[in-house]
C-alpha positions as CSV (number, residue, x, y, z in Angstrom):
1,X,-110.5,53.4,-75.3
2,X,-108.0,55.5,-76.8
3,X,-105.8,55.9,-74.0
4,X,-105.6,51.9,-74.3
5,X,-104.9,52.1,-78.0
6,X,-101.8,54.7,-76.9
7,X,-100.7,52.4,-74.2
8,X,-100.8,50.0,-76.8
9,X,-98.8,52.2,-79.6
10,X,-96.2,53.1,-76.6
11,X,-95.3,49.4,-75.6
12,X,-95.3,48.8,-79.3
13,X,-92.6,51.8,-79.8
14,X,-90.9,50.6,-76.8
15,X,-90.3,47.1,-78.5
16,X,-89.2,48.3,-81.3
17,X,-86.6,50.7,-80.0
18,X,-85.8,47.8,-78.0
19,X,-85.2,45.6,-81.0
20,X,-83.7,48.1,-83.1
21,X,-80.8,48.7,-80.0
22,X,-80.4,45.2,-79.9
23,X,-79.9,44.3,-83.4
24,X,-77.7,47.7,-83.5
25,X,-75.5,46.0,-81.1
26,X,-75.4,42.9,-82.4
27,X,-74.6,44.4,-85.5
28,X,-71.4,46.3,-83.8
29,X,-70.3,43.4,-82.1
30,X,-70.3,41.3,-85.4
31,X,-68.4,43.9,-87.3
32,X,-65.7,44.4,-84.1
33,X,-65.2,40.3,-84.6
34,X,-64.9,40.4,-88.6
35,X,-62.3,43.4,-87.6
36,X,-60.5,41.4,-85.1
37,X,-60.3,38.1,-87.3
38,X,-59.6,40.3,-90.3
39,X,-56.1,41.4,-87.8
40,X,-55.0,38.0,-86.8
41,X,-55.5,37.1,-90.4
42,X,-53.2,39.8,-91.6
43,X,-50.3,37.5,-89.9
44,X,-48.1,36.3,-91.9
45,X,-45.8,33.8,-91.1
46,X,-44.8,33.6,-87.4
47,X,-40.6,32.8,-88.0
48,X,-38.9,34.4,-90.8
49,X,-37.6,31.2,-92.3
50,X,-36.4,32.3,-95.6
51,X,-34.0,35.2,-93.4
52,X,-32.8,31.5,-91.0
53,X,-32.5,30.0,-94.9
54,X,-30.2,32.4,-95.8
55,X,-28.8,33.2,-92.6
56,X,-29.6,36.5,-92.3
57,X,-30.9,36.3,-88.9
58,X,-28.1,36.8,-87.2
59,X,-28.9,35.8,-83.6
60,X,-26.4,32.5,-83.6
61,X,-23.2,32.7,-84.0
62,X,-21.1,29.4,-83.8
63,X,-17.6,29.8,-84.1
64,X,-16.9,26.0,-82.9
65,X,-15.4,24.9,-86.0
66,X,-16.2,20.5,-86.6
67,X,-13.9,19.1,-84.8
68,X,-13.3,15.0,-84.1
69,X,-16.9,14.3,-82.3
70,X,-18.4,16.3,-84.6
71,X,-17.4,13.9,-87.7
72,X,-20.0,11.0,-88.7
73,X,-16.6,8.6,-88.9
74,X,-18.7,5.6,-90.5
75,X,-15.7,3.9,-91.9
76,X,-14.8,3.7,-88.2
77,X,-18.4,2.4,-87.2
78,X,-18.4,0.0,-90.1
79,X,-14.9,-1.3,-89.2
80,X,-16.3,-1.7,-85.5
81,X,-19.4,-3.2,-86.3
82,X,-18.3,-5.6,-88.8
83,X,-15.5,-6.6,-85.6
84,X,-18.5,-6.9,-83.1
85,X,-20.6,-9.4,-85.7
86,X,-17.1,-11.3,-85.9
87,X,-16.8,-11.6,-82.3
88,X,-20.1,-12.2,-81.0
89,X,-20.4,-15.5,-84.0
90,X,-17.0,-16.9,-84.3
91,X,-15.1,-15.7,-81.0
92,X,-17.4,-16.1,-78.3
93,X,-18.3,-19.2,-76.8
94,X,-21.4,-20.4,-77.7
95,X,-24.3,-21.3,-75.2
96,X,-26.5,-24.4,-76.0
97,X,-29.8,-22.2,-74.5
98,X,-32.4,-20.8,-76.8
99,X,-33.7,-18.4,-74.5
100,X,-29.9,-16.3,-74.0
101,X,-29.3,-17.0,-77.8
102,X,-32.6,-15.0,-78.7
103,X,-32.1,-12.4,-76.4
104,X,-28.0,-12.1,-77.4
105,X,-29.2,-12.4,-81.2
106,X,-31.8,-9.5,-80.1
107,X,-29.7,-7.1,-78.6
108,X,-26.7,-7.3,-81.6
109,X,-29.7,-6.4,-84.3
110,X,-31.1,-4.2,-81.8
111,X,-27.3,-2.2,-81.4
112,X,-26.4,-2.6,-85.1
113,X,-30.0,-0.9,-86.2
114,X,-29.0,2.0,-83.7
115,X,-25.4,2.4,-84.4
116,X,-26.1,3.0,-88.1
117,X,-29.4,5.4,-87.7
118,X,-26.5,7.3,-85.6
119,X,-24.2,7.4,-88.1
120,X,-25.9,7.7,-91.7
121,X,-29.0,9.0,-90.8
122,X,-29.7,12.6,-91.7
123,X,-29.8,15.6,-89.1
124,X,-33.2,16.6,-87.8
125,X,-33.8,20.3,-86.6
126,X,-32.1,20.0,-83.4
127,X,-28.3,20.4,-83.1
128,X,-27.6,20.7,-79.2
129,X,-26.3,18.6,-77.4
130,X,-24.9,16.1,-80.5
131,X,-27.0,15.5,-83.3
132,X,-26.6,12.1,-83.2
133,X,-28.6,11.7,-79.9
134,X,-31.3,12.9,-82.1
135,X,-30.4,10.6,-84.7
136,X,-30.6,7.7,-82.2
137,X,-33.8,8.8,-80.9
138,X,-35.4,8.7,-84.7
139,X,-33.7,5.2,-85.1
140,X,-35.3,3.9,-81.6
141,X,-38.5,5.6,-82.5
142,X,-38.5,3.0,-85.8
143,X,-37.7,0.1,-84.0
144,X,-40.3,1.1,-81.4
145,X,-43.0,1.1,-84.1
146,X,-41.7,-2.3,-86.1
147,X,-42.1,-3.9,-82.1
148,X,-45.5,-2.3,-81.8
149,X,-46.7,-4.1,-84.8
150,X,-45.1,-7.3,-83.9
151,X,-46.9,-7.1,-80.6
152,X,-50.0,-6.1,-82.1
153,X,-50.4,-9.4,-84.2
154,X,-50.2,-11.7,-81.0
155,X,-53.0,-12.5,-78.3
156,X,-52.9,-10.5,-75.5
157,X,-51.5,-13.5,-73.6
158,X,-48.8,-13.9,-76.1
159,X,-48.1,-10.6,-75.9
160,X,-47.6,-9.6,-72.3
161,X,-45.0,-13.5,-71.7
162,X,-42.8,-11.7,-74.1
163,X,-42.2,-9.1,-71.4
164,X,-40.9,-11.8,-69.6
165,X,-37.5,-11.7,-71.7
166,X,-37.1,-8.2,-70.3
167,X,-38.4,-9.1,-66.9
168,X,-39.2,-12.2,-65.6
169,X,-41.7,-10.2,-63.1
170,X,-43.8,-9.0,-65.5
171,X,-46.6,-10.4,-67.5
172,X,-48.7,-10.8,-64.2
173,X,-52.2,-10.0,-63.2
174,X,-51.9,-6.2,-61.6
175,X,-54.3,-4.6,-59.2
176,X,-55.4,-1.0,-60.1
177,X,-55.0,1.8,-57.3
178,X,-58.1,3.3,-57.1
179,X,-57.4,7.2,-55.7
180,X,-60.8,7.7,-55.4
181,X,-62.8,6.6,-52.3
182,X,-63.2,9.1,-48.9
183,X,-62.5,12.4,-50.0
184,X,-62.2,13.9,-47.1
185,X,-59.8,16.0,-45.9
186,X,-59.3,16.4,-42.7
187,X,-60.8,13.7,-40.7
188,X,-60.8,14.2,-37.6
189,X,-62.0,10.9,-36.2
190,X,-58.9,9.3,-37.4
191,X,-55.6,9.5,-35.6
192,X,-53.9,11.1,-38.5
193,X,-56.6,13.7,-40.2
194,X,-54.5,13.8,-42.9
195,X,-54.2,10.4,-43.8
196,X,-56.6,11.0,-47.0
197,X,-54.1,13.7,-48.4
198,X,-51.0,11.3,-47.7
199,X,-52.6,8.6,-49.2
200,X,-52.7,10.8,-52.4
201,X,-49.1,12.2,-52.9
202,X,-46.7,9.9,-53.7
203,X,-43.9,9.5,-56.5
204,X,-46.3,10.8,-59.5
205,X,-46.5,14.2,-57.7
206,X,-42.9,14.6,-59.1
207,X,-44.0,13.3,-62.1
208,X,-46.6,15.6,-62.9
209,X,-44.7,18.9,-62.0
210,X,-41.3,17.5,-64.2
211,X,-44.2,16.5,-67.0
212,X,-45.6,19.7,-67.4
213,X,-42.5,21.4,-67.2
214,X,-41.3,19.8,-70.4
215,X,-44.3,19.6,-72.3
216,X,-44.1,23.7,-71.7
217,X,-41.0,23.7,-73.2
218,X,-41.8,21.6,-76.1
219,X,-45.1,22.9,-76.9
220,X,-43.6,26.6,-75.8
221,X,-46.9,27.8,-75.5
222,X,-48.5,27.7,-71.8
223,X,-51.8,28.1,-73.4
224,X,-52.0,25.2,-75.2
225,X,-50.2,23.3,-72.3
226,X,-53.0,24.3,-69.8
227,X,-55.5,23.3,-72.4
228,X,-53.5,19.5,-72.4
229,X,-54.0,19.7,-68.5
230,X,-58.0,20.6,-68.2
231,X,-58.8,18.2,-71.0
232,X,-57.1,15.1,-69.1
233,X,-58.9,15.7,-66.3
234,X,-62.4,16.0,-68.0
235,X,-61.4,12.4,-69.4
236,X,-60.5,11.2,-66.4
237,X,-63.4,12.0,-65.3
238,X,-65.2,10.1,-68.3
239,X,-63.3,7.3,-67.9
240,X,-62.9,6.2,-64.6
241,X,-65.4,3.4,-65.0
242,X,-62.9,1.8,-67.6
243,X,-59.8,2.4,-65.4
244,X,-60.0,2.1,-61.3
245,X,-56.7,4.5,-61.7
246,X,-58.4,7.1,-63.2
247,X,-60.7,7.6,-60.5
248,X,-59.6,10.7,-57.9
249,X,-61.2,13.1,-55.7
250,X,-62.0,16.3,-57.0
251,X,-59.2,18.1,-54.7
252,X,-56.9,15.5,-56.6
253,X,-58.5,16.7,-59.8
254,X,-58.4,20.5,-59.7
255,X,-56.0,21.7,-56.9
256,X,-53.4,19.0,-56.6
257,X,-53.1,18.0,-60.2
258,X,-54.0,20.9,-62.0
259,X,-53.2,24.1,-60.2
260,X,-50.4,22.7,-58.1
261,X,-48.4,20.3,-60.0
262,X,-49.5,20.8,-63.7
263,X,-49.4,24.5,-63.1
264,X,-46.5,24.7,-61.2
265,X,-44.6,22.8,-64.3
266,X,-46.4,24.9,-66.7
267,X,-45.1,28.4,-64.5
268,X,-41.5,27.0,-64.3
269,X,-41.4,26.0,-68.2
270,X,-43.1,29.7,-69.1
271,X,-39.7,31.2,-66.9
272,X,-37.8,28.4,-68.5
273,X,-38.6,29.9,-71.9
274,X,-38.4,33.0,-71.3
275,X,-34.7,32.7,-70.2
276,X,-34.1,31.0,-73.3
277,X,-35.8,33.6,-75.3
278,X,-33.7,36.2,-74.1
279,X,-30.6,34.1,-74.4
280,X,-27.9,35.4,-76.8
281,X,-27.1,32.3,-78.7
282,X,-23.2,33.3,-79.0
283,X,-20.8,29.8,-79.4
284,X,-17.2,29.3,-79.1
285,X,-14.6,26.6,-79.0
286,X,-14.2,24.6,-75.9
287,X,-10.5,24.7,-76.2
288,X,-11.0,28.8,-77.3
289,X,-12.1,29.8,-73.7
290,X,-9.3,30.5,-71.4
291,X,-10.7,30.0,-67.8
292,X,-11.8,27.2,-66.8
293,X,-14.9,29.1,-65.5
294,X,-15.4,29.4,-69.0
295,X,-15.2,25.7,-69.9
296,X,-17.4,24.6,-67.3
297,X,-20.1,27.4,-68.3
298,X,-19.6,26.5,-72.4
299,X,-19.7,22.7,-71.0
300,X,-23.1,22.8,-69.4
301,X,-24.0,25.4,-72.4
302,X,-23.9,22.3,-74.4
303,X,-27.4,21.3,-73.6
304,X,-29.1,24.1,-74.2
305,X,-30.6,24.8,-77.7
306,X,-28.4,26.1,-81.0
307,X,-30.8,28.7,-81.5
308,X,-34.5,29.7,-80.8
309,X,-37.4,30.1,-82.4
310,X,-40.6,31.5,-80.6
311,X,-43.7,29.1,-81.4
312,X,-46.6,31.0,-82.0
313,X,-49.4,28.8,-83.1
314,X,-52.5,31.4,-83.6
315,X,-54.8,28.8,-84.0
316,X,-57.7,31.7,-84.9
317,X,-55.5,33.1,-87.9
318,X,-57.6,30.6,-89.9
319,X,-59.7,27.6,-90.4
320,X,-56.6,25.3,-91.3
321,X,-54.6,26.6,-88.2
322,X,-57.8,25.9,-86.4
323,X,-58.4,22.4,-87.2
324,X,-54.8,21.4,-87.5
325,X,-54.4,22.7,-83.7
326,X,-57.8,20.4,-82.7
327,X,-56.0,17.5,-84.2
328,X,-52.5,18.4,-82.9
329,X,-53.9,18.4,-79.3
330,X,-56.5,15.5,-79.6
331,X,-53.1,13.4,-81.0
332,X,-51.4,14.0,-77.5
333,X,-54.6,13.7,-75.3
334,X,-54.4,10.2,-76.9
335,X,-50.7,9.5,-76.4
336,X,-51.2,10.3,-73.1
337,X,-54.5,8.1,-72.2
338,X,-52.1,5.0,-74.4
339,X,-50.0,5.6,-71.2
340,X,-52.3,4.1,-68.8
341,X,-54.0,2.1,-70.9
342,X,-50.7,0.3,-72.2
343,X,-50.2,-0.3,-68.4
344,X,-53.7,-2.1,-68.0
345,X,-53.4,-4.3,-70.7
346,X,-50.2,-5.6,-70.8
347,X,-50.1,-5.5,-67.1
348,X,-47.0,-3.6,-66.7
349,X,-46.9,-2.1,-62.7
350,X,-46.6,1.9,-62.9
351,X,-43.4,2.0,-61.5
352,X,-41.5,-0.2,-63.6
353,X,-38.5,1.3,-65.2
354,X,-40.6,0.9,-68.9
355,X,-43.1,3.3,-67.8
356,X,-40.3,6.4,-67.2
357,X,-38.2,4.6,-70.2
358,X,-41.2,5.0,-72.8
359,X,-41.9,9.0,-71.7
360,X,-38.6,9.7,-72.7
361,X,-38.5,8.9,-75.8
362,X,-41.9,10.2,-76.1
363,X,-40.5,13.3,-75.4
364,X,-37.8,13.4,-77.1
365,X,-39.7,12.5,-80.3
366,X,-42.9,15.3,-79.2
367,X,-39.8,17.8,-79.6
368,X,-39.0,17.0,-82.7
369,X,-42.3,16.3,-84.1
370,X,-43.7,19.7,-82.5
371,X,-41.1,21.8,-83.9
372,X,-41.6,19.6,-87.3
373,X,-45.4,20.6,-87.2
374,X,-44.8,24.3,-86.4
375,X,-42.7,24.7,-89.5
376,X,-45.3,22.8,-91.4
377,X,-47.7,25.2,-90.1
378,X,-45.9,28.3,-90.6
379,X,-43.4,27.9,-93.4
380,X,-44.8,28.9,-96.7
381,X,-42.1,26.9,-98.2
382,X,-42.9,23.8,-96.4
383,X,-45.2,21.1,-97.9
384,X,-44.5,17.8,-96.0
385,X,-45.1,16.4,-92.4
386,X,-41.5,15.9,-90.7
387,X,-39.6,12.4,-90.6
388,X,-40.2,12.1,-86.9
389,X,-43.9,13.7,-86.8
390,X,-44.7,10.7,-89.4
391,X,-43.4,8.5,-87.3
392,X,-44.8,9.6,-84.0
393,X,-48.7,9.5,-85.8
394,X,-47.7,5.7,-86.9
395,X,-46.7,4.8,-83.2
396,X,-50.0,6.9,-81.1
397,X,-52.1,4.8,-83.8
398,X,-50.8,1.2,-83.4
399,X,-50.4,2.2,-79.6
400,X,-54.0,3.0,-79.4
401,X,-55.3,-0.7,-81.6
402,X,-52.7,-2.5,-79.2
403,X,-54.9,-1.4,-76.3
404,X,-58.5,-1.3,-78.6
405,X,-57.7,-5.0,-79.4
406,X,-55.9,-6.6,-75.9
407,X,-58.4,-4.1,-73.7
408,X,-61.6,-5.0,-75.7
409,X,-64.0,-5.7,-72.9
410,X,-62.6,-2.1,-71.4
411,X,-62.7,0.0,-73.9
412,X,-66.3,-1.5,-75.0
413,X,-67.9,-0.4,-71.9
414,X,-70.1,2.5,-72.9
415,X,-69.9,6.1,-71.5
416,X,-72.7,6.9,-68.3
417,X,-75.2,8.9,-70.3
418,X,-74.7,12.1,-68.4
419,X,-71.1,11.7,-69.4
420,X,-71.9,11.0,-72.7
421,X,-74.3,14.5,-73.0
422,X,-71.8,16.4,-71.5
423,X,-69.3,15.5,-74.3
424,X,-72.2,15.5,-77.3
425,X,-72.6,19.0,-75.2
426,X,-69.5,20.3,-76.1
427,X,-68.4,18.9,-79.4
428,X,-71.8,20.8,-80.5
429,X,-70.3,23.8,-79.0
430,X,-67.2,23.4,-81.2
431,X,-68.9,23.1,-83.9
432,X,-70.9,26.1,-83.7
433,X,-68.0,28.2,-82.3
434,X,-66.2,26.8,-85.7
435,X,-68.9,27.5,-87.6
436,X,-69.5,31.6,-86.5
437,X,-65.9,32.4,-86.2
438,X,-64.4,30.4,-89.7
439,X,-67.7,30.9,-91.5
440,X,-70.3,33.4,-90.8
441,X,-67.1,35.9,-89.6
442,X,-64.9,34.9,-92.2
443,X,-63.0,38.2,-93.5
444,X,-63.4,39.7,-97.4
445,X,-59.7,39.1,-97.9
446,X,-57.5,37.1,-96.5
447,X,-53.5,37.6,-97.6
448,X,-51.1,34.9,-98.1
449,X,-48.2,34.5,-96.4
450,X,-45.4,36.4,-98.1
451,X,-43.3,35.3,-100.5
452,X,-40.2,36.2,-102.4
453,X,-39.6,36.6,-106.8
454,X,-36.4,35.4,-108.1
455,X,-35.9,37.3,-110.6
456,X,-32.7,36.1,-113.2
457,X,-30.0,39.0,-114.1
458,X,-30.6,42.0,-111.7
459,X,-28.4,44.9,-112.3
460,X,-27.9,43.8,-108.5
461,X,-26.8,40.3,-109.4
462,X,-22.9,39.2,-110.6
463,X,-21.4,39.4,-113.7
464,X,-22.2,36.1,-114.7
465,X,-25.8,36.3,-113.6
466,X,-26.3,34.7,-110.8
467,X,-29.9,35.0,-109.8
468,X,-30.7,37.4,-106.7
469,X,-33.6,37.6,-104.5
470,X,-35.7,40.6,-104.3
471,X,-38.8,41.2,-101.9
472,X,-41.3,43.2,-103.9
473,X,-42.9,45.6,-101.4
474,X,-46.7,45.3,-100.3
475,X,-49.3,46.1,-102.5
476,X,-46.5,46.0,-105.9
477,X,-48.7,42.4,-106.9
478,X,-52.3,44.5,-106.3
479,X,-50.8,47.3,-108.3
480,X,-50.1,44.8,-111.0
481,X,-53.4,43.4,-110.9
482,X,-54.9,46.6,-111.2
483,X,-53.0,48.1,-114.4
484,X,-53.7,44.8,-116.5
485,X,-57.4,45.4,-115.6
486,X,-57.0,49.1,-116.7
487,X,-55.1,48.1,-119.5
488,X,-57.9,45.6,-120.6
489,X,-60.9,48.2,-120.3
490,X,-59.0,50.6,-122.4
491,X,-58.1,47.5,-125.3
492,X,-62.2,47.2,-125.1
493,X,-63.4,51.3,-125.7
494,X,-60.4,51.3,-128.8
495,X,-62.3,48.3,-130.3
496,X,-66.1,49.7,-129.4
497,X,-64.7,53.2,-130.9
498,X,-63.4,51.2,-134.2
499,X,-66.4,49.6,-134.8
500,X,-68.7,52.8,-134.4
């Protein structure tokens, strides 16, 4: 009996000592992750932007002084305008046809909206190659939008006959390509065993490398871009009952589309940026370079950025950086399922010329926008979305109703329930992830972002004092907390020693 009752009392110590280790290391590991988020939360801000502010960086150096294509000349583009609008109504001939009058009256308003957003509207962040190619992009990015809502206030018939104006072919009934079927790859019964892997690449292969490639560049982060890449997929996967196209084998999923061709474009963007990184940003005057080596090299030099800042989006330095991240990517992973949708519904065939037309621009406005958002994210200073980024959300959004409302039946048809768990699955994983690393790791103290006190008539200053700014050093604002408190406790024992 009592060697049972010290059996008992040893399996009881061991489960104890068991316990004890194991809460000992989950203790450790919870204080190592409250160190480690305490670290990334001592970041500040990623880009010293008041330094670029007051150009104190020093890395770009343009010594191409403004010179005639560098001007915004609108007297000359009001001059020529006001001429076009005076030849196209008085000058030429005049066509009795409603159709070529709507589409000439079209075009002029479409050319005059563009030629002034070139002219008078003002710079975005981007410089290289001609500012004005981004000013045109911003100006086609409006007219885009006003188009999208015209088109989403007709029926869906009403809406696809008005791509008849751009091309009499369109606004037809389209058959899906479904990549799916035998996914087989070598089949040996048939007199090409390859057949199933030719029937898969074709043009979009290109595509998908030259896509990734430039959403590396633009995002120029390869983590987030491989993120992009693996979420697709998964909703491809979800989705393929809506869309035939979406269907694919899982070779076409994960080896030709993820690791081959959107990780090839992700490797070549992360070399791409690291050239540009290293670059020494160093301009001079086309007409200043004496060989024509030179020219050529300054030439093609043109089209390569100003200047460069390194993105670095550390979405774990905090719950804001977090969330805004989530919402940054779940933006895109819509803009590009509107892609294919866009094609279903108003039956456009994948390789129209609208298709590359409308990634383009997409792109050209994700720059902007992205580089808009960064300095939203990282700029103390800044306190309002970008131009283009407000413009961009307006366009996903009325993208997205045009297909809710034309592709109703579609877009209705409800998830397979194992789908549907999967996802439930991991939006509760999120959450909790969310939850432990923003919440029940939060650190004591987190510091702002460092900021700068002007402070009026310096000894450092001009004579007629002009103000200068000064960067207290760390700590001087804790040490000022701390002597006021001082400075109060020792106001409170004067007054308890008067009244005693």
């Amino acid at each position: 009996m009592d060697g049972a009752v010290q059996a008992a009392e040893g399996a009881v110590d061991l489960v104890a000592a068991a316990m004890d280790t194991a809460i000992d290391r989950i203790r450790r590991e919870v204080k190592s992750q409250k160190q480690k988020s305490d670290a990334m939360c001592e970041l500040k801000t990623a880009h010293d932007w008041q330094a670029e502010k007051e150009g104190k960086l020093g890395r770009v150096e343009d010594l191409d002084n403004p010179s005639y294509f560098w001007r915004a000349h609108t007297v000359t583009v009001l001059l020529g305008l006001i001429g076009c609008l005076v030849y196209t109504s008085l000058i030429e001939a005049p066509v009795e046809d409603a159709g070529h009058n709507g589409k000439r009256g079209f075009a002029v308003a479409l050319f005059f909206w563009v030629t002034l957003g070139m002219t008078i509207m003002p710079d975005g962040p981007f410089l290289r190659p001609h500012p004005a190619i981004w000013r045109f992009a911003f100006a086609v990015s409006i007219f885009y939008e006003l188009l999208l809502i015209y088109i989403l206030h007709q029926t869906p018939q009403e809406a696809r006959q008005l791509l008849k104006y751009l091309d009499p072919d369109l606004g037809e009934p389209l058959d899906e390509k479904d990549y799916g079927g035998t996914c087989t790859v070598y089949d040996s019964e048939h007199p090409d065993p390859w057949h199933n892997l030719w029937d898969k690449v074709d043009i979009f292969i290109l595509s998908h490398l030259l896509g990734y490639w430039c959403k590396t560049l633009i995002f120029r982060d390869w983590w987030l871009t491989t993120v992009i890449s693996v979420m697709f997929e998964f909703l491809e996967y979800s989705l393929e009952h809506q869309l035939p196209n979406f269907s694919e084998c899982w070779w076409d999923h994960w080896i030709l589309d993820v690791l081959i061709c959107n990780g090839g474009g992700t490797v070549l963007g992360v070399y791409t940026l690291r050239w540009l990184r290293l670059k020494t940003y160093h301009w001079r005057g086309l007409y200043e370079i004496p060989t024509y080596r030179g020219k050529i090299k300054r030439f093609f030099g043109q089209f390569s950025p100003h200047g460069w800042i390194e993105f670095q989006w550390n979405p774990l330095s905090g719950f804001e950086r977090w969330f805004a991240i989530i919402c940054l990517l779940t933006v895109f992973l819509i803009t590009e399922l509107n892609t294919f949708y866009l094609k279903f519904v108003m039956w456009v065939p994948p390789n129209h010329l609208l298709n590359p037309i409308r990634l383009l621009f997409i792109l050209l406005w994700g720059a902007v926008a992205l580089r808009e958002t960064f300095e939203l994210l990282d700029n103390p200073e800044c306190d309002k979305l970008g131009r283009q980024s407000w413009v961009v959300i307006t366009i996903v959004v009325t993208e997205l109703l045009i297909c809710i409302k034309f592709g109703w039946a579609t877009i209705t048809k409800p998830l397979p329930r194992h789908i549907a768990l999967w996802w439930v699955l991991g939006a509760a994983l999120l959450l909790v992830y969310t939850v432990v690393k923003f919440y029940l790791l939060k650190p004591n103290h987190v510091p702002q972002p460092e900021k700068e006190h002007i402070r009026v008539g310096s000894p450092l200053g001009s004579a007629t004092g002009t103000p200068v700014r000064h960067r207290d050093p760390p700590g001087l604002e804790i040490q000022r907390g701390e002597g006021e408190e001082d400075e109060l406790l020792r106001n409170e024992i004067r007054e308890e020693k008067k009244d005693k």
